[in-house]
ROMIPA-419552 format. One record per atom (N, C-alpha, C): residue in three letters; x, y, z. Coordinates in steps of 0.2 Angstrom, whole numbers, padded with zeros to 4 digits, always signed. Layout:
BEGIN
ALAXYZ
...
END
This chain:
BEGIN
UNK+0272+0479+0282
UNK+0276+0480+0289
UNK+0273+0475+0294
UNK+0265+0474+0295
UNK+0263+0469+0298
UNK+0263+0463+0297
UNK+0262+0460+0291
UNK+0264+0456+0287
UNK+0272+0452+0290
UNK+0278+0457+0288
UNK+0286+0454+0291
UNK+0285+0455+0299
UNK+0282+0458+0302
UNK+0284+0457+0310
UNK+0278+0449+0313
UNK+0273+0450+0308
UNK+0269+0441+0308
UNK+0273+0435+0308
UNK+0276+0435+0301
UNK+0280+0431+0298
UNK+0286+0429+0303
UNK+0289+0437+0307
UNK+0296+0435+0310
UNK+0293+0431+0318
UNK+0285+0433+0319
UNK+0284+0429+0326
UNK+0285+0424+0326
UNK+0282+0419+0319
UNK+0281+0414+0317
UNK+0290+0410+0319
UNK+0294+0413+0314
UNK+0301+0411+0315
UNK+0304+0411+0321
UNK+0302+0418+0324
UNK+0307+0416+0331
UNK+0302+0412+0335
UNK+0296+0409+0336
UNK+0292+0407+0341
UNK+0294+0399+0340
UNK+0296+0396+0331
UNK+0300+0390+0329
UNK+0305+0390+0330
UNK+0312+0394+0331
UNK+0318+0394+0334
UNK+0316+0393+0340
UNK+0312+0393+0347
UNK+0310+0395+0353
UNK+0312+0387+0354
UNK+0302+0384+0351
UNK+0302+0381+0353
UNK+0308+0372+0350
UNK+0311+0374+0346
UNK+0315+0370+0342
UNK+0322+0370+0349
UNK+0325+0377+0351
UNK+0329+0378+0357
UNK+0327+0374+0361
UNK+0321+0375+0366
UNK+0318+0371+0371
UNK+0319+0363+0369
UNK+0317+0360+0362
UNK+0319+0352+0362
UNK+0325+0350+0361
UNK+0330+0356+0362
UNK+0336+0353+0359
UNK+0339+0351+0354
UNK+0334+0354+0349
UNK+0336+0352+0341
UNK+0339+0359+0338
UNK+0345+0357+0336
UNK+0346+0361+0331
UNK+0343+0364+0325
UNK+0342+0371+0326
UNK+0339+0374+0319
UNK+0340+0381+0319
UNK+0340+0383+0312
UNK+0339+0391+0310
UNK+0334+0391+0305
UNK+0333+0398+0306
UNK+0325+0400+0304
UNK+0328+0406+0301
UNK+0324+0411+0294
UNK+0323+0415+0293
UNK+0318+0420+0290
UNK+0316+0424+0289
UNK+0309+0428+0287
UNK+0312+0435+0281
UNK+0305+0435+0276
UNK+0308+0441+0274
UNK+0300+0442+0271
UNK+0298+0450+0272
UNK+0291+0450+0272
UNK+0287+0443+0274
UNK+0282+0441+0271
UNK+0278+0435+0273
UNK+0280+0429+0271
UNK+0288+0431+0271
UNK+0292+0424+0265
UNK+0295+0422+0273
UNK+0297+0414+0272
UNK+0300+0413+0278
UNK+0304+0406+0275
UNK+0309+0404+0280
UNK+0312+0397+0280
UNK+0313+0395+0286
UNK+0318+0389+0285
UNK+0320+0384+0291
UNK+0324+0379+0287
UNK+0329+0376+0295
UNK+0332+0370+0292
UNK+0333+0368+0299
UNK+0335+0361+0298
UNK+0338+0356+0306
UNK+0346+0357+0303
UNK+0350+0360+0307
UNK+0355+0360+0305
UNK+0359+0354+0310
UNK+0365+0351+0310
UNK+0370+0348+0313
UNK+0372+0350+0318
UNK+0371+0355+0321
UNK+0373+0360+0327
UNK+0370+0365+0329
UNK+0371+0364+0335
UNK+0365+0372+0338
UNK+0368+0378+0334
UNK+0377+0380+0335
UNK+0379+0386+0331
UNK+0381+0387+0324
UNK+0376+0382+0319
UNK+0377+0382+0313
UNK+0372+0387+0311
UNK+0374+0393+0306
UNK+0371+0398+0302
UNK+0366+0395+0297
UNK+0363+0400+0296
UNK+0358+0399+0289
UNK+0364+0397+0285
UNK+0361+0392+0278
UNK+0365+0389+0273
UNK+0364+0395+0270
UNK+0370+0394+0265
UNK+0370+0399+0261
UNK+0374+0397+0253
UNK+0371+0390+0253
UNK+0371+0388+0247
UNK+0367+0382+0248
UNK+0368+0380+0239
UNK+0363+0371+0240
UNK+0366+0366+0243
UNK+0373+0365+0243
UNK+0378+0362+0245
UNK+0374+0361+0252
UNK+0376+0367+0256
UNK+0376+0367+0264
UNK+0369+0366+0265
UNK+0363+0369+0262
UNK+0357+0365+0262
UNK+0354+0356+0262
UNK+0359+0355+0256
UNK+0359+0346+0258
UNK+0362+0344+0261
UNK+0368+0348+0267
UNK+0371+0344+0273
UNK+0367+0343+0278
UNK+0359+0348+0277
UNK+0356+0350+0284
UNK+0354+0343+0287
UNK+0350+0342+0290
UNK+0346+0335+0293
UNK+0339+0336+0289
UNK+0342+0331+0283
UNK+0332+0331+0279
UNK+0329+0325+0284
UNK+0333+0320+0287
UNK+0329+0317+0289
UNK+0323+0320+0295
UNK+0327+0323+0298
UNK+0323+0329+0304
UNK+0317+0331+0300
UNK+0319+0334+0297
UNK+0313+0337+0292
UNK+0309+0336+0290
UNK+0311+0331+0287
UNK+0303+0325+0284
UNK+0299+0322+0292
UNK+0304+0319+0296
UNK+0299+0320+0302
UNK+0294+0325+0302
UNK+0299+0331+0302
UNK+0294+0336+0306
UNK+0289+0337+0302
UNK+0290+0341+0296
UNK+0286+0340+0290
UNK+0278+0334+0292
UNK+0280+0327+0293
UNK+0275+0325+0294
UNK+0271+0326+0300
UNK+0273+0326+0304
UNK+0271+0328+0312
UNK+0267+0332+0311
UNK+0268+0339+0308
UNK+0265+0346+0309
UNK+0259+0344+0304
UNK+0261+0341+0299
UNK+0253+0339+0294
UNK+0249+0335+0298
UNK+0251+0331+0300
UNK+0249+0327+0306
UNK+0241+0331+0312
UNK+0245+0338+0311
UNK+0242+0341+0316
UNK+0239+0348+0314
UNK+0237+0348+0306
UNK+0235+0352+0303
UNK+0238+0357+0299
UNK+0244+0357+0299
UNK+0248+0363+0298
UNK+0251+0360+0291
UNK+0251+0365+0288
UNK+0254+0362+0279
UNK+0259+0365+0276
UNK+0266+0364+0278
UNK+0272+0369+0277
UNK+0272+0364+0269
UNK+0277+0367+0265
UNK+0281+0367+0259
UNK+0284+0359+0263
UNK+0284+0354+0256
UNK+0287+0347+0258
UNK+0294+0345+0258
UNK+0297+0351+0253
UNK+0305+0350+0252
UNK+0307+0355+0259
UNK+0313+0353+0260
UNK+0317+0357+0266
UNK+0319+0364+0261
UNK+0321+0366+0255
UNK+0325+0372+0252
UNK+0319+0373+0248
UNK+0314+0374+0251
UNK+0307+0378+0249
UNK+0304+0382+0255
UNK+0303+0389+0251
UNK+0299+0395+0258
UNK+0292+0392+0259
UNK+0295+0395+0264
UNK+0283+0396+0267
UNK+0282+0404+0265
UNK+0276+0403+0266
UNK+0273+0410+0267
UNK+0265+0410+0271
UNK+0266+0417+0276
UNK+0261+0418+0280
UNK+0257+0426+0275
UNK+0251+0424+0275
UNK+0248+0429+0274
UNK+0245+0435+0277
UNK+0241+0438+0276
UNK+0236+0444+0280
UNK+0232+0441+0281
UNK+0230+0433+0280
UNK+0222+0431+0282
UNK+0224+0429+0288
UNK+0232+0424+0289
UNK+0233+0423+0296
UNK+0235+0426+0302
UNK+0231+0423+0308
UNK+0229+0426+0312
UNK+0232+0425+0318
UNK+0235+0430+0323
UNK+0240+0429+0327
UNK+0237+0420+0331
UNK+0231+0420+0332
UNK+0228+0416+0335
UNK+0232+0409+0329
UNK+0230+0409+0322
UNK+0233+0404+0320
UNK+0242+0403+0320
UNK+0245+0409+0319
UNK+0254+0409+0322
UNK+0254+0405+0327
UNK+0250+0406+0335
UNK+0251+0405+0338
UNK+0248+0396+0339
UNK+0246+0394+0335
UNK+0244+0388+0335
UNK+0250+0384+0332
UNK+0251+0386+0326
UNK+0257+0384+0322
UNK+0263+0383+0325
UNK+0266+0387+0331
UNK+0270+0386+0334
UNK+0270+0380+0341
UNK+0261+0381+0343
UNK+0262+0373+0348
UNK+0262+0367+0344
UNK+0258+0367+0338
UNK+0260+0362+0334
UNK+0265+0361+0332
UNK+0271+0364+0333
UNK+0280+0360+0331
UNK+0282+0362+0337
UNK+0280+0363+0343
UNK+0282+0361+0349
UNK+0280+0354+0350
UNK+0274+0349+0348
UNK+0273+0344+0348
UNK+0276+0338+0345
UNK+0277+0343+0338
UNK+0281+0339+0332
UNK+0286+0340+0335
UNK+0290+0343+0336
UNK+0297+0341+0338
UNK+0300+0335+0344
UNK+0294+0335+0347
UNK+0297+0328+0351
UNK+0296+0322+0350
UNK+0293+0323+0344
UNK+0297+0315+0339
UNK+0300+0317+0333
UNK+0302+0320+0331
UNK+0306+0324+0325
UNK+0313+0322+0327
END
């Protein structure tokens, strides 16, 4: 249980900061599983196939992807691949991870 309420900080604090630059995205978590996509539109849904998954903005992605490696953080490198947060992370590092894509996002 504390594990999915970590996981969902991490997601909504990346939909936050994502909202504030104006890029479109959805996020979602499931226990310490999590994703993400740039989608085409503020009020596009989570895909919900591969199709709508390679309509997303990969090129966003791979931006952000590098930015955030850039700034220590090491997401999964494809866009239709999860993360996972574990029980060693530490709200202190959630909360890193999300200024670091508040920074990646303004060259993303």
């Amino acid at each position: 249980e504390a594990l999915g309420a970590k996981t969902k900080t991490l997601v909504d604090g990346l939909t936050q900061v994502a909202k504030a630059a104006g890029v479109p995205f959805v996020g979602d978590s499931e226990g310490g599983m999590f994703g993400f996509f740039f989608t085409q539109h503020a009020n596009d849904g989570l895909p919900q196939n591969y199709n709508v998954v390679m309509a997303t903005n990969k090129e966003r992605f791979n931006r952000f992807f590098h930015g955030m490696l850039d700034r220590g953080v090491y997401l999964a490198p494809a866009l239709y691949e999860a993360g996972f947060v574990s029980a060693a992370h530490t709200d202190a590092d959630i909360a890193t991870t999300i200024a670091a894509a508040a920074e990646a996002l303004a060259t993303a």
